[in-house]
C-alpha positions in Angstrom: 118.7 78.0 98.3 120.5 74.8 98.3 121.0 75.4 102.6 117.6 74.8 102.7 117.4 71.1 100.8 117.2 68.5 103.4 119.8 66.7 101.8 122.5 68.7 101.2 125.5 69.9 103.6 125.9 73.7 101.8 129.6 74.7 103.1 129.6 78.4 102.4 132.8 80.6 102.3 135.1 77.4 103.5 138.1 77.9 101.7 138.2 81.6 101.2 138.6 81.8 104.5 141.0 79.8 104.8 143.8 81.6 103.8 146.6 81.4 101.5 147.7 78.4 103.7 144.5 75.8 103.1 146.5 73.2 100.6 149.8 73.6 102.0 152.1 70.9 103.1 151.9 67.2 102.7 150.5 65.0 105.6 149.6 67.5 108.4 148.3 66.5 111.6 144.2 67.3 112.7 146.2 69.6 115.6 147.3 71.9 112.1 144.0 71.6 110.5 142.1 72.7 113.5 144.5 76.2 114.0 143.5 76.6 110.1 140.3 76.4 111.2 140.8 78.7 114.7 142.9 81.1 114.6 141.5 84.2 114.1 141.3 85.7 110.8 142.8 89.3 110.6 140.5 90.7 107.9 137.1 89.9 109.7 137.7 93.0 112.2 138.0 95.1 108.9 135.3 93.4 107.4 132.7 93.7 110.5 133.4 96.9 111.1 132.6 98.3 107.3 129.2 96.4 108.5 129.4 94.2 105.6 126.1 91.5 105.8 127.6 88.6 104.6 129.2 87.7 108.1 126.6 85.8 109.6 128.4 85.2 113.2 126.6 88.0 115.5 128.6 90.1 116.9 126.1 92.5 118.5 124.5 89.5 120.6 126.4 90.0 123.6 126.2 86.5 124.9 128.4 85.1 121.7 131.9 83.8 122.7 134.1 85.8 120.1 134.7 89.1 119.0 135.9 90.4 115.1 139.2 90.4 116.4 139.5 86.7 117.7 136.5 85.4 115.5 137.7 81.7 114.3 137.7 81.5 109.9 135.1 78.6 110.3 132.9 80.8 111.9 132.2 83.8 110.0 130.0 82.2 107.8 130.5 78.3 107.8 129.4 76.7 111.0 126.8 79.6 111.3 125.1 78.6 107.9 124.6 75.2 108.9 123.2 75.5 112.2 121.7 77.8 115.0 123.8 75.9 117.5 126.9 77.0 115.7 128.7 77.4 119.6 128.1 73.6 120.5 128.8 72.4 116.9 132.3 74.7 116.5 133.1 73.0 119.7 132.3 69.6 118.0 134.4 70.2 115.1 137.3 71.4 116.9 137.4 67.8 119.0 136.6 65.7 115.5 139.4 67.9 114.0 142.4 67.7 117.0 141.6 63.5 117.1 142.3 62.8 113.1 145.9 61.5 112.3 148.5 62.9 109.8 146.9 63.0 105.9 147.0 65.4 103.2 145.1 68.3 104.0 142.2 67.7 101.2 141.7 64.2 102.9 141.2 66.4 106.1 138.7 68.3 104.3 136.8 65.4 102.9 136.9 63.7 106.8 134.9 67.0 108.0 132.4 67.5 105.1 132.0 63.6 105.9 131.8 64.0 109.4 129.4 66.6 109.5 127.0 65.5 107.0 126.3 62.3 109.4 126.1 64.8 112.3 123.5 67.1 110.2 121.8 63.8 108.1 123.1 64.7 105.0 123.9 62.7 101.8 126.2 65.3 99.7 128.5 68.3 100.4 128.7 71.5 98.4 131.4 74.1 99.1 130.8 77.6 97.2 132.3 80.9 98.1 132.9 84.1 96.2 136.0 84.4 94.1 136.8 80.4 93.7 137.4 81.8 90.6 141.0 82.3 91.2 141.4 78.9 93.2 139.6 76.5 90.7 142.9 74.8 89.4 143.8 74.1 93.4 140.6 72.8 94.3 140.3 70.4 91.3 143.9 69.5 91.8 142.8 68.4 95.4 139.6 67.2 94.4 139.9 65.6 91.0 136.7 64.2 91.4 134.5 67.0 92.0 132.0 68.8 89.4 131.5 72.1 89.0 128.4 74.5 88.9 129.4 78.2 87.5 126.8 80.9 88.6 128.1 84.0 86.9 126.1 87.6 86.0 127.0 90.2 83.9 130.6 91.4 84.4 129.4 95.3 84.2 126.8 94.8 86.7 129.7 92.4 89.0 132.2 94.9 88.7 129.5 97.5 91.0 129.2 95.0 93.4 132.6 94.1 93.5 133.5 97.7 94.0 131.9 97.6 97.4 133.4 94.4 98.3 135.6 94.6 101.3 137.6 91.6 100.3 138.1 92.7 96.6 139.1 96.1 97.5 141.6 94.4 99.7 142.5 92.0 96.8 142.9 94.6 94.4 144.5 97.0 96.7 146.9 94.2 97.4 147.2 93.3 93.5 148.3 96.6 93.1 150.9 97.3 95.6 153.2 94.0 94.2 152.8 95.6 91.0 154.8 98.3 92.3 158.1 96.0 92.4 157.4 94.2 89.4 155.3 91.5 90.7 151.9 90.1 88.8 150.2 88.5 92.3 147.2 87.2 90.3 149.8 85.5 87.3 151.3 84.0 90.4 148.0 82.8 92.1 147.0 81.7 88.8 149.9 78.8 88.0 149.0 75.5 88.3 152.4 73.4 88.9 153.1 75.3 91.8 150.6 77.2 93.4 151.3 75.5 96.8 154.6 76.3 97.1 154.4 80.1 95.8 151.2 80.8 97.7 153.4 79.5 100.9 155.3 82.3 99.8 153.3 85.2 99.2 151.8 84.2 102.7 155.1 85.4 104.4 155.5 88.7 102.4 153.6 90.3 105.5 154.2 93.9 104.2 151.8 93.3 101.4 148.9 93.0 103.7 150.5 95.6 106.5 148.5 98.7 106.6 145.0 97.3 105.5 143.4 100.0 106.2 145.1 102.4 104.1 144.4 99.8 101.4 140.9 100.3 101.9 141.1 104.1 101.9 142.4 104.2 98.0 139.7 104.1 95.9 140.0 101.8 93.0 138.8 102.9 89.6 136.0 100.6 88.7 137.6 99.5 85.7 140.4 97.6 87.5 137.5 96.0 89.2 136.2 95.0 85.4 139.6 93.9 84.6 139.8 91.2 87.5 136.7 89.7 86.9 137.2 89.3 83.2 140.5 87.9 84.2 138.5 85.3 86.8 136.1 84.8 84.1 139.4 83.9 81.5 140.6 81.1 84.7 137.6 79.5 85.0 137.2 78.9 81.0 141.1 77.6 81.3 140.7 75.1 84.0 137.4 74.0 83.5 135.3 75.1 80.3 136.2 71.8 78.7 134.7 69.9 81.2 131.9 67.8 80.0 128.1 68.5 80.8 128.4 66.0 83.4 130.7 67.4 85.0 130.2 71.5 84.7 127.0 73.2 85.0 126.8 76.9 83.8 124.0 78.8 85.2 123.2 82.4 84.6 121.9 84.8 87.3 119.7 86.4 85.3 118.2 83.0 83.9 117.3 81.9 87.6 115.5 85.7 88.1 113.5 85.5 84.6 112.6 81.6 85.0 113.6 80.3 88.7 111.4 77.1 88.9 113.0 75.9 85.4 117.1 76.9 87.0 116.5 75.3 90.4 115.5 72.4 88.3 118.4 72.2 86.2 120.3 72.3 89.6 119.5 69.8 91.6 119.2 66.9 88.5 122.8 68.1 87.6 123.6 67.8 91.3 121.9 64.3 91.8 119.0 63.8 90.2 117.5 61.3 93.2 117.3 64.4 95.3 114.6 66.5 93.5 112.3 67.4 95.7 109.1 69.1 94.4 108.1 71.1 97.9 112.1 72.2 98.1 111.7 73.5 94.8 108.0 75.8 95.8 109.9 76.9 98.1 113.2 78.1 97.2 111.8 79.8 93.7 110.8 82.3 96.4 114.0 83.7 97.3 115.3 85.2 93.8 114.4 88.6 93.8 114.4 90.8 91.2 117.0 93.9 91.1 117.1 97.0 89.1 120.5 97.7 87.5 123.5 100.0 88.6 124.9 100.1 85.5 122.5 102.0 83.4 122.3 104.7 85.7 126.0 105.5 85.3 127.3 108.0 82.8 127.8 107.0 79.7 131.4 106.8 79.5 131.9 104.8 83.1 129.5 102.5 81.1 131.8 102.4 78.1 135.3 102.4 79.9 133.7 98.9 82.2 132.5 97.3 79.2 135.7 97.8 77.5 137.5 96.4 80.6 135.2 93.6 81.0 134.2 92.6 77.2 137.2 89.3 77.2 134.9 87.8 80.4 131.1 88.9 78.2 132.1 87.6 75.3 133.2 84.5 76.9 129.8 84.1 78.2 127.6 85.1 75.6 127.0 88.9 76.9 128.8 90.8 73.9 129.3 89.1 70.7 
């Protein structure tokens, strides 16, 4: 929805592709941001071949330049999201990147979204991508200035989706092998003083992410799916629920399906209130479908053993009382 405003650079999935490695280091040259950027991101063959839609890069086109296997982060779902051209302006970024001078990596990150939103004739930048959750303290730690806009749903009906979620069932899979040796990988993603530094170092523990594929292969209960959303829910409320309403927006999925025109609203005034635009809004009040729900049709004691698991991150938001 908010691609389609005029006015708005929508930077979708940036940092979670990223890596563990986005906010590390101090002043790092645009030749280190731009193999950030390039090299190419082990998961995405996993990810492509379970023929997960939210890749947008088109690998069946056989004219396109890379494969899963040597597919660049930005170009999963970034660069495609923003443009058609998304060879020509990948190629564009990467000489913009190489030519910047030693800063602190967020500073690199504001000198793209900058960058590009002259190239694209924007006036603001949003970044969203699933899970921030677990990042929030990092990214406002890196962009004190920044306001937030929480979409969240139902944690029972999350937990489904989740379940089917290459990257979760990765996370989780991952979650769960540290546990083995005594090790609480999201407590550890979670700490604020020194995330940097320890998320330097889970990058190197290489054995943790060897054998994706027979992470994949171990099915996870859905309840340990419940559990780590409740738990993202629990981090967001931590590191941002004080937040004024100027600064935090909470939006509920199933507000924009019942009531879309009144949502998109709410938006795009919280966002900048100069940039409501009456023919954007008739047109993105469109795209909200609605969706029957998984949950009811499971038995009745999946249905109680995921509200259990989930019923810290409902009551938080108002679905349980």
């Amino acid at each position: 929805m908010l691609n389609k405003h005029p006015a708005i650079l929508s930077l979708s999935e940036f940092f979670s592709l990223l890596g563990l490695n986005a906010f590390t280091g101090r002043r790092v040259t645009g030749e280190y941001i731009w193999q950030l950027y390039s090299e190419p991101a082990g998961q995405m063959s996993i990810i492509e071949r379970e023929s997960f839609g939210e890749l947008l890069y088109p690998f069946s086109d056989p004219q396109t330049r890379f494969s899963a296997t040597t597919l660049p982060p930005i170009m999963a779902i970034t660069v495609p999201h923003l443009t058609d051209e998304y060879e020509d302006l990948y190629d564009e970024i990467g000489r913009f990147v190489r030519a910047q001078p030693k800063m602190l990596p967020s500073d690199h990150y504001r000198s793209l979204f900058t960058w590009l939103g002259l190239q694209l004739s924007k006036k603001l930048w949003i970044e969203r991508h699933g899970g921030s959750l677990v990042m929030a303290s990092r990214l406002l730690r890196h962009f004190p200035e920044a306001r937030v806009v929480h979409i969240f749903r139902d944690g029972r009906e999350t937990t489904l989706s989740m379940s089917k979620h290459p990257s979760f069932r990765i996370i989780l899979a991952l979650m769960r092998r540290g546990k083995k040796i005594g090790l609480d990988l999201y407590r550890l993603l979670e700490k604020l003083e020194e995330r940097d530094r320890l998320t330097c170092w889970l990058a190197k523990f290489q054995w943790l992410r060897s054998d994706v594929d027979s992470l994949l292969n171990k099915q996870s209960d859905l309840s340990e799916f419940a559990e780590l959303w409740s738990k993202m829910i629990e981090t967001g409320h931590r590191v941002f629920g004080h937040f004024p309403p100027d600064r935090l927006l909470n939006l509920r999925f199933e507000d924009i399906l019942e009531n879309p025109e009144r949502e998109v609203k709410r938006l795009i005034r919280f966002i900048s209130p100069e940039l409501e635009d009456n023919a954007w809004v008739k047109e993105v009040v469109q795209i909200p479908r609605q969706k029957s729900s998984k949950f009811v049709l499971l038995d009745p004691n999946t249905q109680r053993e995921i509200t259990t698991a989930c019923r810290p991150g409902l009551e938080r938001l108002g679905y349980l009382a």
